[in-house]
ZATORFI-640579 format. One record per residue (C-alpha): x, y, z; residue number from 1; residue in three letters. Coordinates in pm, 1 decimal, m for minus. Example, Ala and Ser with C-alpha at 12.3 -4.5 7.8 and 13.67 -1.06 7.14 Angstrom:
<nodes>
- 1230.0 m450.0 780.0 1 ala .
- 1367.0 m106.0 714.0 2 ser .
</nodes>
This chain:
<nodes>
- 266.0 1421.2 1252.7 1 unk .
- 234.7 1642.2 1540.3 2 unk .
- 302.4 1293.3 1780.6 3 unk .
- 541.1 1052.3 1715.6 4 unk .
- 445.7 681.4 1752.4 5 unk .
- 716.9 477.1 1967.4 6 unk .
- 708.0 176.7 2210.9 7 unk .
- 798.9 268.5 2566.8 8 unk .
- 921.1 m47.8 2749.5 9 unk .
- 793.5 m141.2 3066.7 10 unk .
- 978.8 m402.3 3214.5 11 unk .
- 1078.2 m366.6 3552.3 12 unk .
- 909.2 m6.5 3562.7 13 unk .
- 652.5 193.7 3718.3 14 unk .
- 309.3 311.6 3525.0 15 unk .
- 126.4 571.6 3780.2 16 unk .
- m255.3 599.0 3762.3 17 unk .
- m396.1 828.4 3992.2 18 unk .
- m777.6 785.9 4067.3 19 unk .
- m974.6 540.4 4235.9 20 unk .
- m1280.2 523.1 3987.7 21 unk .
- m1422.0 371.3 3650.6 22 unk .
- m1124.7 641.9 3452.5 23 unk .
- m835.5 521.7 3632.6 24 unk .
- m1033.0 127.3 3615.5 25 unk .
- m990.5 192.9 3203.5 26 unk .
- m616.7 284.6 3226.7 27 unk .
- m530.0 7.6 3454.0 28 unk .
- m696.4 m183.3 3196.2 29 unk .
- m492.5 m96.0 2877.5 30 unk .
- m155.2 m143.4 3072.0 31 unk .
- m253.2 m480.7 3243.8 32 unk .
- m181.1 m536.2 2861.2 33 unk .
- 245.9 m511.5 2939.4 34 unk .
- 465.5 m596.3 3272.6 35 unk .
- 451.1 m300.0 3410.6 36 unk .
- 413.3 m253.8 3834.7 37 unk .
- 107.5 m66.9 3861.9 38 unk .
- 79.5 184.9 4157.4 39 unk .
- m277.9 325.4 4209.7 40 unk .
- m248.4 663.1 4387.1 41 unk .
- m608.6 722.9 4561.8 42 unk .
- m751.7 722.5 4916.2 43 unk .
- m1021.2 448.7 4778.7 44 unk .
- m1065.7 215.3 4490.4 45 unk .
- m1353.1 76.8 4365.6 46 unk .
- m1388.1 m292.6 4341.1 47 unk .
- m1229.4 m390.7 4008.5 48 unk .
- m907.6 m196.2 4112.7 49 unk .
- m913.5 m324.3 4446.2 50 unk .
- m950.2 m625.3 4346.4 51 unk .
- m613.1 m554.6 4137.5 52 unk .
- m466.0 m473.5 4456.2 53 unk .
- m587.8 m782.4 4619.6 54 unk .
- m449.5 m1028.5 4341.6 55 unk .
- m100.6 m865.2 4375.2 56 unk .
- m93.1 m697.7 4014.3 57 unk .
- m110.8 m326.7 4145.5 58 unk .
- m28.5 m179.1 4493.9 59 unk .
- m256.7 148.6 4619.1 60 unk .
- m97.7 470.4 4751.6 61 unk .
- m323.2 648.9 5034.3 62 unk .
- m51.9 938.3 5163.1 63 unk .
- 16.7 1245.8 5013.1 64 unk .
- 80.0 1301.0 4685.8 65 unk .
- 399.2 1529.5 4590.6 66 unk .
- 622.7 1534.3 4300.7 67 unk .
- 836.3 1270.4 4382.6 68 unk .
- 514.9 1029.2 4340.5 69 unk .
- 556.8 1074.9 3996.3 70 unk .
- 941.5 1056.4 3935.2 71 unk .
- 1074.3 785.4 3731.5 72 unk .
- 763.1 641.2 3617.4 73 unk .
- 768.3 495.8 3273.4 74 unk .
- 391.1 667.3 3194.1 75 unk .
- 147.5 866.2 3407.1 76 unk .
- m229.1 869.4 3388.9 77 unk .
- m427.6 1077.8 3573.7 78 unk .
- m816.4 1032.3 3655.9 79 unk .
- m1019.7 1084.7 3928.6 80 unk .
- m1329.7 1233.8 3782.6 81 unk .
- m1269.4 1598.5 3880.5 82 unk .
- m1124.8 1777.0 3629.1 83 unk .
- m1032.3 2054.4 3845.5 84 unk .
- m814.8 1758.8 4078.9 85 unk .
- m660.7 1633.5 3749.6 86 unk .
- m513.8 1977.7 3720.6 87 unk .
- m327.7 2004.5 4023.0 88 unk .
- m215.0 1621.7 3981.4 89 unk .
- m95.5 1716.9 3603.8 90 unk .
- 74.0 1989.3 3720.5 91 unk .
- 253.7 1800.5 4016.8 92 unk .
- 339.3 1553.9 3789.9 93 unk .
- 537.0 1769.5 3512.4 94 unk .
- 748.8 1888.5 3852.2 95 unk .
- 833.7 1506.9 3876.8 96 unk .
- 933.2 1513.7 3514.8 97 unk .
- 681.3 1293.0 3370.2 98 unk .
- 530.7 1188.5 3091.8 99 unk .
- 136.0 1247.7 3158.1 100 unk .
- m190.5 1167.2 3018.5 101 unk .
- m482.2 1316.6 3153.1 102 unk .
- m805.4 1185.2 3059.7 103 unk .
- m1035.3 1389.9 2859.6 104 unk .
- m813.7 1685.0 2861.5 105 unk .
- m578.5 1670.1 2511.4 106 unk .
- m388.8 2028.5 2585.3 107 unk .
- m293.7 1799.6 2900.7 108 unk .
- m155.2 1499.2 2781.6 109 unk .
- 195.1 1458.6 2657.3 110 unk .
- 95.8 1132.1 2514.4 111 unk .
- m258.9 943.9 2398.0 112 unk .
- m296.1 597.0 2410.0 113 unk .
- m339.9 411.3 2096.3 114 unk .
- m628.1 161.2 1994.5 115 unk .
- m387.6 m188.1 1998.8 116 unk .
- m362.6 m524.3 1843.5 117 unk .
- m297.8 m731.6 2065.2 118 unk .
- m80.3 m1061.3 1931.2 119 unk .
- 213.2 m1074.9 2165.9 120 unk .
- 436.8 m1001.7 2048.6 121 unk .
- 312.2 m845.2 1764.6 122 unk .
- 176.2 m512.6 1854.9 123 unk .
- m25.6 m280.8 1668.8 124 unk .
- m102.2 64.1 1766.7 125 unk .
- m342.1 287.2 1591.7 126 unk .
- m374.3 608.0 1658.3 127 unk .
- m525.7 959.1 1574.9 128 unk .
- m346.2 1208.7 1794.9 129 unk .
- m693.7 1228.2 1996.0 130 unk .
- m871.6 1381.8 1699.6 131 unk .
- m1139.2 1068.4 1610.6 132 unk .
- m1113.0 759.9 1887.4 133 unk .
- m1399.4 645.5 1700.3 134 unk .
- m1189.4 609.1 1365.2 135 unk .
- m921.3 467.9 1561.3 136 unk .
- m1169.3 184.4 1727.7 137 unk .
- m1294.0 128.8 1310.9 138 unk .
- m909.9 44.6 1208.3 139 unk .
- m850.4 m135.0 1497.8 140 unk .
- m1166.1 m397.7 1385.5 141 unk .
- m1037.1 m410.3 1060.1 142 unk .
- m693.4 m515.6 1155.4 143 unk .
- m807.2 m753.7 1416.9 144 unk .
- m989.7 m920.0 1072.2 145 unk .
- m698.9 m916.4 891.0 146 unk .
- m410.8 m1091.7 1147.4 147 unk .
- m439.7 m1492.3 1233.6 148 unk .
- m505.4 m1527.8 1596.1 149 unk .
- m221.7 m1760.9 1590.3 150 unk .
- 25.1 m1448.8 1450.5 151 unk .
- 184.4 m1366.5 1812.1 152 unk .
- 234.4 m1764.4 1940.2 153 unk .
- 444.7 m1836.8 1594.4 154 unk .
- 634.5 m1479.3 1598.4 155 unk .
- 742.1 m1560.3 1972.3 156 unk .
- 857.2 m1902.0 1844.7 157 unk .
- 1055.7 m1711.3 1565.7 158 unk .
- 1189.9 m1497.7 1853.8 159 unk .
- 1286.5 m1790.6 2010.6 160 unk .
- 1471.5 m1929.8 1758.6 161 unk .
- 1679.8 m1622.8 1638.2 162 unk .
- 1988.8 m1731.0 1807.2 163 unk .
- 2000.8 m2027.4 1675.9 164 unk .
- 1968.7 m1901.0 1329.9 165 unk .
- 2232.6 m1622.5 1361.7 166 unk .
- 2486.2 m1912.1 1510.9 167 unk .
- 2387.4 m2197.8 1194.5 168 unk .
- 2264.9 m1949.8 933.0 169 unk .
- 2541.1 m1768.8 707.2 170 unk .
- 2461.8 m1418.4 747.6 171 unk .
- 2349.9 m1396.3 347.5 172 unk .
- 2114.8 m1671.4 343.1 173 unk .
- 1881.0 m1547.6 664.7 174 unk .
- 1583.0 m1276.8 493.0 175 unk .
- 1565.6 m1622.3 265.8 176 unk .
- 1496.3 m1842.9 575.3 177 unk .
- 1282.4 m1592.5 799.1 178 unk .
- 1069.8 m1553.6 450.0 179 unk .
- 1052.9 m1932.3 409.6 180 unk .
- 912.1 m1941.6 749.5 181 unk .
- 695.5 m1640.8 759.9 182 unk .
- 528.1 m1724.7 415.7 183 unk .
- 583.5 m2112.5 350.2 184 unk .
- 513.4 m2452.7 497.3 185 unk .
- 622.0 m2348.5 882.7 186 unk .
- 378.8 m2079.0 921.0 187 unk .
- 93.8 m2233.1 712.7 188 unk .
- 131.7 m2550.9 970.7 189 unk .
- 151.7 m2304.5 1265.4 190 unk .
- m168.9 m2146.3 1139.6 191 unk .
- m345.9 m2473.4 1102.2 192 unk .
- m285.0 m2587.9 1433.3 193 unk .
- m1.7 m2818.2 1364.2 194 unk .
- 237.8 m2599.7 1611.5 195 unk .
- 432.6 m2875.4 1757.7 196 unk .
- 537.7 m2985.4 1391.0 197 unk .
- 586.6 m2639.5 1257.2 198 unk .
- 836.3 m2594.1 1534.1 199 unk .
- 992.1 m2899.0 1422.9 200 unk .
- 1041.8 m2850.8 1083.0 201 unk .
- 1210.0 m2470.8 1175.9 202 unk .
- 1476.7 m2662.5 1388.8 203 unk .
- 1516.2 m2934.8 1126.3 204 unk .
- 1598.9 m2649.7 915.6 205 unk .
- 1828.9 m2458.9 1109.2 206 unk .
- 2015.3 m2803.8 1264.7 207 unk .
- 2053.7 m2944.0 926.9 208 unk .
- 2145.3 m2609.3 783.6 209 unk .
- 1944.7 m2699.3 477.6 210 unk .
- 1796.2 m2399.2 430.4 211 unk .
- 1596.3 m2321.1 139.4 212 unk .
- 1806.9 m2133.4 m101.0 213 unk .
- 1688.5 m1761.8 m192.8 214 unk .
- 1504.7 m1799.5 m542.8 215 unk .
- 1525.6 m1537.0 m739.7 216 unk .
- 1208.3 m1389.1 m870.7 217 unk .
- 1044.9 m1071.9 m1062.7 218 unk .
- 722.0 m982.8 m1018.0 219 unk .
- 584.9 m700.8 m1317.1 220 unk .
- 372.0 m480.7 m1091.4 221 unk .
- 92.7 m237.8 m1201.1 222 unk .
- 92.6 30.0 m983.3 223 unk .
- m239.3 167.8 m1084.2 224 unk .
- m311.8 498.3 m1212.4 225 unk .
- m163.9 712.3 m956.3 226 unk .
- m358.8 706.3 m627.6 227 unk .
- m180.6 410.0 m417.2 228 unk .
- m521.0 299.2 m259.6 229 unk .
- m582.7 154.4 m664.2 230 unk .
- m319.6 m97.3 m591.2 231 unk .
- m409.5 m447.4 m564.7 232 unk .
- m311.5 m607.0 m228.0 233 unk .
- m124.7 m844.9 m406.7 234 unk .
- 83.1 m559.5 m555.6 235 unk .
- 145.3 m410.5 m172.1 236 unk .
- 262.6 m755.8 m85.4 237 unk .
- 510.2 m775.7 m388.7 238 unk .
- 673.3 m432.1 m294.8 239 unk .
- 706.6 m519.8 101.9 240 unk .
- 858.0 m865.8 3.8 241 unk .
- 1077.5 m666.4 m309.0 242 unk .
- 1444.8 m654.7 m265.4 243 unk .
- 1501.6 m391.6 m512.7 244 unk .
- 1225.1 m194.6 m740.1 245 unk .
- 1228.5 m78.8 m1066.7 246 unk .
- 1044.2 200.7 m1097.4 247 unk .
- 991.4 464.9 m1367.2 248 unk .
- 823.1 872.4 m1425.9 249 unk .
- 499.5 757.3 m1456.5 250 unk .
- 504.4 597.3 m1115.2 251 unk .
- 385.3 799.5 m826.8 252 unk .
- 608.3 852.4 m484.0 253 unk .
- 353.2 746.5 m235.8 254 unk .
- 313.0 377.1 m382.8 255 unk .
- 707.5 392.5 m325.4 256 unk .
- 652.5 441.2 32.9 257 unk .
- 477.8 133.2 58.0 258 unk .
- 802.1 m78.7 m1.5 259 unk .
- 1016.9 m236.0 256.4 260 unk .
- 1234.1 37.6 378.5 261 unk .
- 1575.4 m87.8 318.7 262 unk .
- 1451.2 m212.4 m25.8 263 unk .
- 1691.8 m37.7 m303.4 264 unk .
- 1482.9 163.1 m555.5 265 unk .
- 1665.3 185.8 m902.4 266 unk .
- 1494.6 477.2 m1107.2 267 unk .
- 1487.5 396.9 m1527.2 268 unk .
- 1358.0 716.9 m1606.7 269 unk .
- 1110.8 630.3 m1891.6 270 unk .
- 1000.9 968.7 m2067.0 271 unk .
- 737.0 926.5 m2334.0 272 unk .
- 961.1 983.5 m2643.3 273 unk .
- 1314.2 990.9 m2415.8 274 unk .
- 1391.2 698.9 m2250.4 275 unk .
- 1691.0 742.1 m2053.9 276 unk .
- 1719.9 358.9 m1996.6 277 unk .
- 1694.3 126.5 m2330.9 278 unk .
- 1477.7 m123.9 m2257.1 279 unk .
- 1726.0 m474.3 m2348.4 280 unk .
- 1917.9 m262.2 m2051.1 281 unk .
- 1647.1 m268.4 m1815.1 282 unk .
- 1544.1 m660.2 m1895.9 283 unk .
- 1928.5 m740.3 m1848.7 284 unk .
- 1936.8 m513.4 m1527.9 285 unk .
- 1613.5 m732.7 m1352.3 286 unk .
- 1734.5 m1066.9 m1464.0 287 unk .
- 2066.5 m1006.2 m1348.3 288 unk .
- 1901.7 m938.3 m1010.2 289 unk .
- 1702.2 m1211.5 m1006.0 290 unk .
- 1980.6 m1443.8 m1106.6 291 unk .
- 2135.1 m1341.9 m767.2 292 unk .
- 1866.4 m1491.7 m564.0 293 unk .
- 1693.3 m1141.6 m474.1 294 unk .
- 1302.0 m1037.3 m539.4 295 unk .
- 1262.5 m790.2 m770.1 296 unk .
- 969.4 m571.8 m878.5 297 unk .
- 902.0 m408.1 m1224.4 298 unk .
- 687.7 m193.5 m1068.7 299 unk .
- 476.5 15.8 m1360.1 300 unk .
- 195.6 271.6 m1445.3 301 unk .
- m144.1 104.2 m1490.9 302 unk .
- m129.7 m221.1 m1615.8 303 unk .
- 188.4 m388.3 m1735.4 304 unk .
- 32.6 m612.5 m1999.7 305 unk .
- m172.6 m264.1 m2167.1 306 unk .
- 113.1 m84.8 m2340.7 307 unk .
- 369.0 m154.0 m2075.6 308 unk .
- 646.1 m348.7 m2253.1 309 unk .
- 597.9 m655.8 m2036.6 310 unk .
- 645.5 m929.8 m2366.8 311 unk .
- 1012.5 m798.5 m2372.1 312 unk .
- 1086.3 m820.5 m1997.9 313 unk .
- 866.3 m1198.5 m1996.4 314 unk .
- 1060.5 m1339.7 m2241.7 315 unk .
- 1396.4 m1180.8 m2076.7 316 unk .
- 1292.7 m1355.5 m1724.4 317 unk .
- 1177.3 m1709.7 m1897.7 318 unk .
- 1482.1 m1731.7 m2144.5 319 unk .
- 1700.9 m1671.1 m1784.7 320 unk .
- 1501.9 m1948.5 m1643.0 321 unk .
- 1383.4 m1715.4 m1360.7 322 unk .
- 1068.0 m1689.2 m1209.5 323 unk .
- 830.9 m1440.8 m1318.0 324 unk .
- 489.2 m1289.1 m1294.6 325 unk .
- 247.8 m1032.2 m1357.3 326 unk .
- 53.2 m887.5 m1105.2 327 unk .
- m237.1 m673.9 m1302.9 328 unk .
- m272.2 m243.7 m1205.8 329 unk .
- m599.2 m37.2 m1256.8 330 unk .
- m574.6 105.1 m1603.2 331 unk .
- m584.4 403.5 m1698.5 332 unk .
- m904.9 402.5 m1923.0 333 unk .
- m1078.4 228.3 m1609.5 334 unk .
- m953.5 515.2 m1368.6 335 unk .
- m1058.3 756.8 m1590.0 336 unk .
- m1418.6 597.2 m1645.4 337 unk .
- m1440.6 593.7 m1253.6 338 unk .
- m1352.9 948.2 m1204.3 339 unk .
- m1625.4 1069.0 m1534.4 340 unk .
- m1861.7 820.1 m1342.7 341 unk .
- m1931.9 655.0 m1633.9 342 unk .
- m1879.2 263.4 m1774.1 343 unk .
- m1650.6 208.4 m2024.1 344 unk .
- m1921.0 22.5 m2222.5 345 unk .
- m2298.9 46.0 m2262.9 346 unk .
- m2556.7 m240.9 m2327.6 347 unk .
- m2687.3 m165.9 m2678.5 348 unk .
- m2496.9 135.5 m2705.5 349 unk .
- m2118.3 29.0 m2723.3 350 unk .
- m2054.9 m346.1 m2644.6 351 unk .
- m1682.1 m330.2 m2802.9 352 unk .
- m1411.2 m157.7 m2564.0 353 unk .
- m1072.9 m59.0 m2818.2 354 unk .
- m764.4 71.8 m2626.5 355 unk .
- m515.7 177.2 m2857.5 356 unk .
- m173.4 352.7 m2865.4 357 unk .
- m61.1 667.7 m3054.2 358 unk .
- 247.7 577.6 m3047.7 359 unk .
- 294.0 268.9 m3296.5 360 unk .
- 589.2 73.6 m3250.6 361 unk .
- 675.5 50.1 m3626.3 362 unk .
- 680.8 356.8 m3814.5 363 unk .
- 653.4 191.4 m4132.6 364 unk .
- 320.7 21.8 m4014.0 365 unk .
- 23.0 261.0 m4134.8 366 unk .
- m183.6 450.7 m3891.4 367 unk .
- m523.0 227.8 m3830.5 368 unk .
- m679.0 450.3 m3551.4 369 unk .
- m987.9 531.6 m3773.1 370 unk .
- m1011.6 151.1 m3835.5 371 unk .
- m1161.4 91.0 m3488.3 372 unk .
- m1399.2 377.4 m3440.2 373 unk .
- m1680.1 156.9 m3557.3 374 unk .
- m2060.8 174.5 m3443.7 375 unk .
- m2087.5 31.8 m3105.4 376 unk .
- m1770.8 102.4 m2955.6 377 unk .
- m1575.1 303.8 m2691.0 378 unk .
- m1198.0 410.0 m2856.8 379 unk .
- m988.3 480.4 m2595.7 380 unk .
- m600.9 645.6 m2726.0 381 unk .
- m328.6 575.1 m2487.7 382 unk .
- 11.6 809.5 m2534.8 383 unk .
- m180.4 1043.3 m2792.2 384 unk .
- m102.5 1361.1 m2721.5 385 unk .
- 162.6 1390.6 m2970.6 386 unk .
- m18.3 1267.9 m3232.0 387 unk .
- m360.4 1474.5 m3145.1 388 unk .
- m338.0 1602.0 m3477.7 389 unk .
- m293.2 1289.3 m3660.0 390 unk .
- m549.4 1099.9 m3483.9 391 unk .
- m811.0 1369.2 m3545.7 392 unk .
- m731.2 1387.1 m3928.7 393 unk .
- m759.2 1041.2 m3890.6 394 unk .
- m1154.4 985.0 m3740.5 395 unk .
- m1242.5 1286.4 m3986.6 396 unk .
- m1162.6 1073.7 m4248.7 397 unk .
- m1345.9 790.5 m4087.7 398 unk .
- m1668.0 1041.7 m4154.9 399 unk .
- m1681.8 1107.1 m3752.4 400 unk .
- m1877.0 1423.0 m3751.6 401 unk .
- m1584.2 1716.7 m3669.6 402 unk .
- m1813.9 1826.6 m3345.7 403 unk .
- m1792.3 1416.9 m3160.5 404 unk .
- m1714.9 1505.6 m2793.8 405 unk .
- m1440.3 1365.8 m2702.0 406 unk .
- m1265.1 1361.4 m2351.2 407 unk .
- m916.9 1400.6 m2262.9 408 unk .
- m818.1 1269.1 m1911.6 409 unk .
- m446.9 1367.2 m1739.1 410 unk .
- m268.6 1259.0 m1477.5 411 unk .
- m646.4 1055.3 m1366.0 412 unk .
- m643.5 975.6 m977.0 413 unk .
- m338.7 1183.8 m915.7 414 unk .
- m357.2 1490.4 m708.5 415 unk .
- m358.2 1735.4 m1034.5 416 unk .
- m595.7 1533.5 m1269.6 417 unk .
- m734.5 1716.3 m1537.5 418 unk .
- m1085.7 1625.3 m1705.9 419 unk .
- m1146.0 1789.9 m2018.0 420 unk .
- m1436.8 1769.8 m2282.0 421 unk .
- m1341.3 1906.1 m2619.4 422 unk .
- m1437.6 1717.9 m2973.3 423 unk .
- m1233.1 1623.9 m3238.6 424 unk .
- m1208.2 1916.5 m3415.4 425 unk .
- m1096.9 2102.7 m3120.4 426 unk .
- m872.7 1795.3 m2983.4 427 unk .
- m520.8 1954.8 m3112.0 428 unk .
- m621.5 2333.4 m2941.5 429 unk .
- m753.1 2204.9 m2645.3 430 unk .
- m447.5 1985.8 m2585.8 431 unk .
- m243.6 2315.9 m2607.0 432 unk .
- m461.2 2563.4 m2432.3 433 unk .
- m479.5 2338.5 m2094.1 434 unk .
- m105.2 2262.7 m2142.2 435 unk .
- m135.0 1882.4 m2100.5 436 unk .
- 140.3 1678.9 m2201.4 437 unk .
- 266.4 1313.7 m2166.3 438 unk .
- 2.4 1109.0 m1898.0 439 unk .
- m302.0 1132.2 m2068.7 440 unk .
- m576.0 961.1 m2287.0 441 unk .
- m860.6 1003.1 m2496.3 442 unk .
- m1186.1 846.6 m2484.0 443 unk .
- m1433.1 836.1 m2740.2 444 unk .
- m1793.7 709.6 m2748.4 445 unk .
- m1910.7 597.4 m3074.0 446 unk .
- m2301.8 473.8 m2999.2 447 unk .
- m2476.1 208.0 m3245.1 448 unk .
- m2700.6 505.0 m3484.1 449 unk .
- m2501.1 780.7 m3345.0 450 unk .
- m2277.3 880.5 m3666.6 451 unk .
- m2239.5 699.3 m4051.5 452 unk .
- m1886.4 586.8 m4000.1 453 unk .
- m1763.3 412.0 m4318.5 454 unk .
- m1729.1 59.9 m4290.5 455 unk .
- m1348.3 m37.9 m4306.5 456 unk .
- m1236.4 m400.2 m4239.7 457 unk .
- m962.5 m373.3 m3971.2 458 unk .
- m612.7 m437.9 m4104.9 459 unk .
- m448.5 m773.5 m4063.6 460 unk .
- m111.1 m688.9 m3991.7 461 unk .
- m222.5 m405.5 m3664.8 462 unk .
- 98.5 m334.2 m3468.9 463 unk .
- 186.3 m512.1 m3162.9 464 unk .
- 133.9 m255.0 m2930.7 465 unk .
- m261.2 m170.5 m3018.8 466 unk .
- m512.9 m426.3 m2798.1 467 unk .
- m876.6 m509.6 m2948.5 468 unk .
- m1146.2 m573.8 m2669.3 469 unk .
- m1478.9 m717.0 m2740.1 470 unk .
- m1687.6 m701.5 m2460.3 471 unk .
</nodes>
């Protein structure tokens, strides 16, 4: 950032705008926003700012203007339409020792006003260090969508009320009862225009001191491939609400900094082939949280219910009586169909979608990869490249031609994905030439009339961990 974003309080201080005209008019505009005295330095106004003057909200300076016009002003704007005139103002006005803006010129301005969303007291600035106003006016719509118009009335109610909560609420139980209000009954009655009984039911609350206990909760969060725009907005949600996170390798740092900021992160350092934190240890770890009333995210690469261990950590949560749910990810066979711009499946061509493991969680259970590469279908290998070898024997055997293109996709949607077409012949050296290792699947397209695949009747004992899709 080459600006930092801050609020600058205006109570009981001055903002300076100096011009008379439709530049100054737009200034006096934004800050008729806040409670700031508004002093108008120009020999003549036109008639909205005179008409400013006239209702009391601004008072008009006609003298000589010298440094000490400027000093101890909160903000400074300066427009009269000349930019030569702005110059001399700008430069009067850093003798005062102020903070200026000048309009139109950026190697001018200390500061830039921000696009805002305006729901006293929520505020929402948006800015672009003066590079694209037009992008910043695009956000600002989208935001505007996306808050209640009712947002500001119930915050200032909450604002309000926070004495009385610090004096009845025990210091412990108050996140529990702001989120209760924020999320539950008091703010869906607010936003549905019951505000007199909303308001109420808070003070009930807080009188009584029956305060909804803090329920503990986990919440098994896919966080998507990599890139943290794949998240779900229910997954955002999850982390800002999360107490503490549970993260692993696989799990990039920018969806971390999406989190509530004072939310602990706990790192299990899952390693394909190394995990440095058992898994009964992690299931104990997020019940135990749980148990203590907090919020706690699982958060985990792709999907949690496609090779993500989420049975063990389900049953861990129900058996503990806590509450828990999934909240799905992007896979990683989807991301990588969106990046090859291809579907996953074809009408006619391959109707059945296989995701598979090469890692099977019983090495006593016999390898059944070539068991799915049937006519019709896409095979997709999750965790394969230790088994490259193995997998390719495997499909050989199957009577897949040894040239089948095949496509090996690393680290998809993250800043160094690798896309690479080999075949299955070539899997194993390609693997080891490009120098990819753990993140990374394989995808195979097996057309109806492409190849004579032996027909094989799929096992009925497959292990756990493999997932058959018909589509």
């Amino acid at each position: 950032m080459q600006s930092f974003p801050m609020f600058i309080r205006t109570t009981g201080r001055r903002v300076i705008i100096a011009g008379g005209g439709e530049q100054a008019a737009q200034k006096a505009r934004l800050m008729l926003k806040t409670d700031a005295t508004l002093v108008l330095l120009a020999p003549e106004l036109d008639v909205e700012l005179a008409d400013l003057v006239a209702a009391g909200r601004a008072t008009q300076v006609t003298g000589a203007i010298t440094p000490h016009s400027f000093s101890d002003a909160a903000l400074v704007f300066i427009g009269t339409g000349c930019p030569g005139l702005d110059g001399a103002l700008h430069a009067l006005a850093k003798v005062g020792k102020a903070q200026v803006n000048v309009v139109d010129q950026p190697a001018l301005c200390d500061m830039t006003t921000p696009s805002v969303v305006d729901r006293d007291p929520v505020v929402v600035a948006i800015g672009t260090e003066g590079t694209a106003p037009v992008l910043a006016r695009q956000i600002k719509t989208q935001v505007e969508q996306m808050l209640d118009p009712t947002l500001g009335t119930f915050a200032a109610l909450a604002g309000r009320l926070r004495g009385a909560v610090a004096a009845n609420v025990p210091r412990p139980d108050r996140r529990a009862f702001w989120r209760w209000a924020f999320a539950e009954t008091p703010w869906q009655m607010h936003r549905s225009g019951q505000q007199r009984a909303a308001a109420d039911l808070l003070k009930q609350a807080i009188t009584s001191r029956d305060v909804p206990k803090a329920q503990g909760h986990i919440a098994l969060v896919g966080a998507g491939p990599g890139a943290r725009d794949l998240l779900t907005l229910r997954a955002v949600q999850r982390l800002q609400e999360a107490d503490v996170i549970f993260y692993d390798r696989l799990v990039d740092p920018g969806v971390l900094e999406l989190a509530r900021r004072d939310a602990e992160r706990v790192y299990v350092g899952k390693v394909v082939g190394a995990h440095a934190w058992p898994q009964d240890r992690i299931c104990a770890l997020i019940v135990a949280e749980a148990a203590r009333g907090r919020r706690v995210v699982r958060l985990k690469s792709g999907d949690p219910g496609i090779f993500g261990r989420a049975t063990e950590e389900l049953d861990a949560a129900r058996a503990a009586g806590v509450a828990v749910e999934i909240v799905p990810g992007v896979t990683a066979a989807s991301a990588a169909a969106a990046v090859l711009g291809q579907s996953l499946t074809e009408r006619g061509q391959t109707d059945t979608l296989v995701l598979t493991t090469g890692r099977h969680c019983d090495g006593d259970i016999p390898e059944n990869w070539a068991d799915h590469a049937l006519p019709g279908t896409t095979l997709v290998f999750y965790m394969g490249v230790g088994a490259a070898g193995r997998i390719g024997q495997s499909l050989l055997r199957k009577g897949l031609p040894a040239d089948t293109s095949m496509t090996i996709a690393a680290d998809v949607s993250k800043r160094d994905q690798r896309i690479v077409t080999t075949t299955i012949d070539d899997l194993p050296k390609d693997i080891s030439r490009t120098g990819i290792v753990g993140n990374a699947l394989f995808i195979i397209r097996i057309a109806h009339g492409d190849h004579t695949v032996q027909s094989v009747n799929v096992r009925d004992s497959l292990c756990p961990e493999t997932s058959l899709v018909s589509m």
